[in-house]
TIDREN-733824 format. One record per residue (C-alpha): x, y, z; residue in three letters; chain. Coordinates in nm, 4 decimals. Each point is the difference from the previous one (the first is absolute). Last residue first. Layout:
! residues N
@X X&Y Y&Z Z&type Ala&mol A .
...
END
This chain:
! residues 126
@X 1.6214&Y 0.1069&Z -2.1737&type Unk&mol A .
@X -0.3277&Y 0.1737&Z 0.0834&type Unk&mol A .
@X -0.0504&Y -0.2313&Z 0.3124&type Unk&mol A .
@X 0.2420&Y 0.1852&Z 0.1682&type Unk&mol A .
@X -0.0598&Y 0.3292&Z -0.0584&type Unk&mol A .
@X -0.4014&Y -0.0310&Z 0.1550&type Unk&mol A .
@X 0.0856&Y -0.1969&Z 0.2636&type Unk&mol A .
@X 0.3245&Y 0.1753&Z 0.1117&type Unk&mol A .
@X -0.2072&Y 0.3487&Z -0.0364&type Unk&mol A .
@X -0.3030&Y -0.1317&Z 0.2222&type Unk&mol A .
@X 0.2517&Y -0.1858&Z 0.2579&type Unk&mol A .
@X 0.2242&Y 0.3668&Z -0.0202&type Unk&mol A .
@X -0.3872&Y 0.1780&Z 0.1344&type Unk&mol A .
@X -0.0753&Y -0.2506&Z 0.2610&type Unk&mol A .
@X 0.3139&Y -0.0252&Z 0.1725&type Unk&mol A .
@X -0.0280&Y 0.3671&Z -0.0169&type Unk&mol A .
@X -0.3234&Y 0.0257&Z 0.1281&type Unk&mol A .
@X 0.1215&Y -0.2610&Z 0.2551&type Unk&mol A .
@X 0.2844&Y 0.1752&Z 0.1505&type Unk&mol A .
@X -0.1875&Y 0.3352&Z 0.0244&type Unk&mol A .
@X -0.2508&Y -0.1776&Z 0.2254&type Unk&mol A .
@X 0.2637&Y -0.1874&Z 0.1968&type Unk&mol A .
@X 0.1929&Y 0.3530&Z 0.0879&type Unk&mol A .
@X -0.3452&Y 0.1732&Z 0.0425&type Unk&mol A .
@X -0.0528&Y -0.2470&Z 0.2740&type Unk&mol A .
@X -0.3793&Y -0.1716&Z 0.0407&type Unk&mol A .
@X -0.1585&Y 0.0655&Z 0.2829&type Unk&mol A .
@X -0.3112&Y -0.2343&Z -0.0811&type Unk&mol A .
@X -0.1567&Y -0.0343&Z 0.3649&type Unk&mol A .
@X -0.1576&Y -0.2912&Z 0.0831&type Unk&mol A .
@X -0.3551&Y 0.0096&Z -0.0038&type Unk&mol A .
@X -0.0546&Y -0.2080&Z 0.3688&type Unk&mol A .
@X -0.3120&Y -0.1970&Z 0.0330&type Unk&mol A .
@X 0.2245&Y -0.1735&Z 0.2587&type Unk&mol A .
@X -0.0124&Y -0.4321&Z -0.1899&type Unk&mol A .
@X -0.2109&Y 0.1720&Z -0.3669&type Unk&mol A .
@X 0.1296&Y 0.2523&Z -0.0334&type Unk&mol A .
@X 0.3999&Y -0.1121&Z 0.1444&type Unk&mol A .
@X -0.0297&Y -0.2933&Z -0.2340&type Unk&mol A .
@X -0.1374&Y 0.1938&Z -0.3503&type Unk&mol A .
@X 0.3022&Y 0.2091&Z 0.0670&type Unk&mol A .
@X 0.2779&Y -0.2443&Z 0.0296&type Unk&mol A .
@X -0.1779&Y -0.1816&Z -0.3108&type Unk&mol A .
@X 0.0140&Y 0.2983&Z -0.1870&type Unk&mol A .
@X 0.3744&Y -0.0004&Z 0.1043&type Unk&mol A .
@X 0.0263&Y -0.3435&Z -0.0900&type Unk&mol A .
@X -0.1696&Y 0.0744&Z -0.3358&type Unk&mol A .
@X 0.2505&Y 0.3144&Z -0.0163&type Unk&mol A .
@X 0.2777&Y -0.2236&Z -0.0016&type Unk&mol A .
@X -0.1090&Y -0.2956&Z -0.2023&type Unk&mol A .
@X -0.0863&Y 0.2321&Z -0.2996&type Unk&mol A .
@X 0.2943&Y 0.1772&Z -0.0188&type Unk&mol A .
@X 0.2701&Y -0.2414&Z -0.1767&type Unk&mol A .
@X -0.2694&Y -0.1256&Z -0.2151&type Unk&mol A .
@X -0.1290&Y 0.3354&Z -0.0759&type Unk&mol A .
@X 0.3114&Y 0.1393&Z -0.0895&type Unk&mol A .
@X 0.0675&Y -0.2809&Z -0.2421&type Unk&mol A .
@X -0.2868&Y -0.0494&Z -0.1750&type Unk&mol A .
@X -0.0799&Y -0.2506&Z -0.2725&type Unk&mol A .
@X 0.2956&Y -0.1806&Z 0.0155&type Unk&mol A .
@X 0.0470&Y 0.0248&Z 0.3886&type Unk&mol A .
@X -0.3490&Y -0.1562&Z -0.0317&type Unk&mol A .
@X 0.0958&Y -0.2499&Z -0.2448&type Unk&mol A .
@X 0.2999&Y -0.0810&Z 0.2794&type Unk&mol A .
@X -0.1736&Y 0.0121&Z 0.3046&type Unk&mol A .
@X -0.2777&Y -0.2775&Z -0.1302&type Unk&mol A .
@X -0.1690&Y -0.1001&Z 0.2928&type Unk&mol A .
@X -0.3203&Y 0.0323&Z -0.1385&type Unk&mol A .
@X -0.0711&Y 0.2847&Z 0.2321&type Unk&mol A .
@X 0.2822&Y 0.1730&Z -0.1591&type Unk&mol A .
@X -0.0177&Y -0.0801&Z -0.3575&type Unk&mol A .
@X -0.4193&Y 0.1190&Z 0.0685&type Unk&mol A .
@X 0.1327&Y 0.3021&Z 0.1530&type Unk&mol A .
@X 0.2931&Y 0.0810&Z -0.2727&type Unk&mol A .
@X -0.2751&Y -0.0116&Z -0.3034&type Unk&mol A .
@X -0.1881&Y 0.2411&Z 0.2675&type Unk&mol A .
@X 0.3312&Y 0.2098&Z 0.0361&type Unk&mol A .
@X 0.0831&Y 0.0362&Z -0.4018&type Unk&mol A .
@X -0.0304&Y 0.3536&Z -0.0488&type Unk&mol A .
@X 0.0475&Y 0.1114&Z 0.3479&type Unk&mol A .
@X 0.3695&Y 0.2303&Z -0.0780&type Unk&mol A .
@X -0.1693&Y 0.1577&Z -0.3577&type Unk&mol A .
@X 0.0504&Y -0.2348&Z -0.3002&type Unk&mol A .
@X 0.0642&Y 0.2432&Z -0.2768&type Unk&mol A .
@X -0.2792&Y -0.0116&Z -0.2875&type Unk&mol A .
@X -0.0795&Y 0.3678&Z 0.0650&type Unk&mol A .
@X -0.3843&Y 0.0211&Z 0.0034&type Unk&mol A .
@X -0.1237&Y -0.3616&Z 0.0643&type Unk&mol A .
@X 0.3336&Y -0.0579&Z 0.2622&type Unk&mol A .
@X -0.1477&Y 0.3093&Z 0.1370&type Unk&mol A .
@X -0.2705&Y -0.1570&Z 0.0501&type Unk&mol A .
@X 0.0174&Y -0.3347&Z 0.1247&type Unk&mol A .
@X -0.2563&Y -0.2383&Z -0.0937&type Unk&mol A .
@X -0.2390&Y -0.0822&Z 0.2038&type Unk&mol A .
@X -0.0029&Y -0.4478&Z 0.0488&type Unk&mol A .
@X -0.3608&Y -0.0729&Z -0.1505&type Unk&mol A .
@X 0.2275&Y -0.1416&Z -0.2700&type Unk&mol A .
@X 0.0707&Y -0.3853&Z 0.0861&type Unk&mol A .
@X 0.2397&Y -0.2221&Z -0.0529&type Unk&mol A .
@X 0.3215&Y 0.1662&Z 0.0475&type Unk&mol A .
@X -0.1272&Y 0.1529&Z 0.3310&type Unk&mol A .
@X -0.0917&Y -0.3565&Z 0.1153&type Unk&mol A .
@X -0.3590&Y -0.0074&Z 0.2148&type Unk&mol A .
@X 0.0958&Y -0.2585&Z 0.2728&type Unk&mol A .
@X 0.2358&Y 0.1921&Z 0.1740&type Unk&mol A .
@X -0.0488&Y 0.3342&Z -0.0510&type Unk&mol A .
@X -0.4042&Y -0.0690&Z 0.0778&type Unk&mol A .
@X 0.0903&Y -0.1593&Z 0.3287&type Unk&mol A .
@X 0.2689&Y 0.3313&Z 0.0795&type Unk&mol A .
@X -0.2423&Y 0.2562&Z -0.0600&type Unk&mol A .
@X -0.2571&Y -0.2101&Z 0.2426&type Unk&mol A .
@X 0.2824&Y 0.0271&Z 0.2539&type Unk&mol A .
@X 0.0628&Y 0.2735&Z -0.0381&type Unk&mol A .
@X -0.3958&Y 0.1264&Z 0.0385&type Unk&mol A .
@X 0.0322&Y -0.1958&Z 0.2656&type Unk&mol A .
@X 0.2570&Y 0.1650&Z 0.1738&type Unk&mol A .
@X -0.2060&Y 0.3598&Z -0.0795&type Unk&mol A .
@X -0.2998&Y -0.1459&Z 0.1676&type Unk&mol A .
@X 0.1658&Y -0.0944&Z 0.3157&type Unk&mol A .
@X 0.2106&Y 0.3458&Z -0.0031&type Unk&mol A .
@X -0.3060&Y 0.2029&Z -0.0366&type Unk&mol A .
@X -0.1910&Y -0.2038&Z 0.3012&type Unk&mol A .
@X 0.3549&Y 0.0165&Z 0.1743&type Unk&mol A .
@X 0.0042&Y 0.3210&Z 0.0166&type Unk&mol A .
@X -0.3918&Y 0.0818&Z 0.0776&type Unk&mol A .
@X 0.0359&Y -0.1960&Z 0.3048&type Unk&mol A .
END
């Protein structure tokens, strides 16, 4: 029971996260955080961009997303269906399903992660 209290509150606390994205423009307004080590470096580190990308994204706008964020837009939909996966088998079995996550995948994503940051960052120097 205490499961799928935590999970319950923490889907609509995404859900709330997602309202405000949607009708509060990160453009338009500034209560957005700013990211800091883009503050301290000027270089746009791999999430720099994402909550521009959300509100593309759940505006139906893949390609301003893609724009704003490319890595994000490519792996936002799969982990929110594996969230999703997760938040269903809380709150349906009040099951935490196990996160066994391969060191193979894990190493392939930090340095998917790590050539998106330099590609970003060399790329839009030219």
């Amino acid at each position: 029971m205490k499961h799928r209290l935590i999970t319950g509150a923490m889907a609509v606390a995404f859900l709330l996260g997602c309202a405000v994205v949607y009708n509060f423009p990160p453009s338009r307004y500034s209560f957005y955080p700013r990211c800091p080590f883009y503050v301290a470096t000027h270089w746009l580190c791999p999430g720099c961009g994402s909550t521009r990308a959300l509100y593309s994204l759940l505006h139906g706008d893949v390609l301003a997303a893609w724009h704003y964020n490319a890595l994000f837009t490519l792996l936002g939909p799969i982990v929110l269906a594996w969230l999703a996966f997760c938040c269903y088998r809380v709150m349906r079995y009040d099951q935490v399903p196990k996160m066994a996550i391969p060191r193979s995948v894990t190493a392939c994503l930090v340095v998917a992660i790590v050539l998106f940051a330099i590609a970003r960052n060399t790329i839009s120097a030219f």
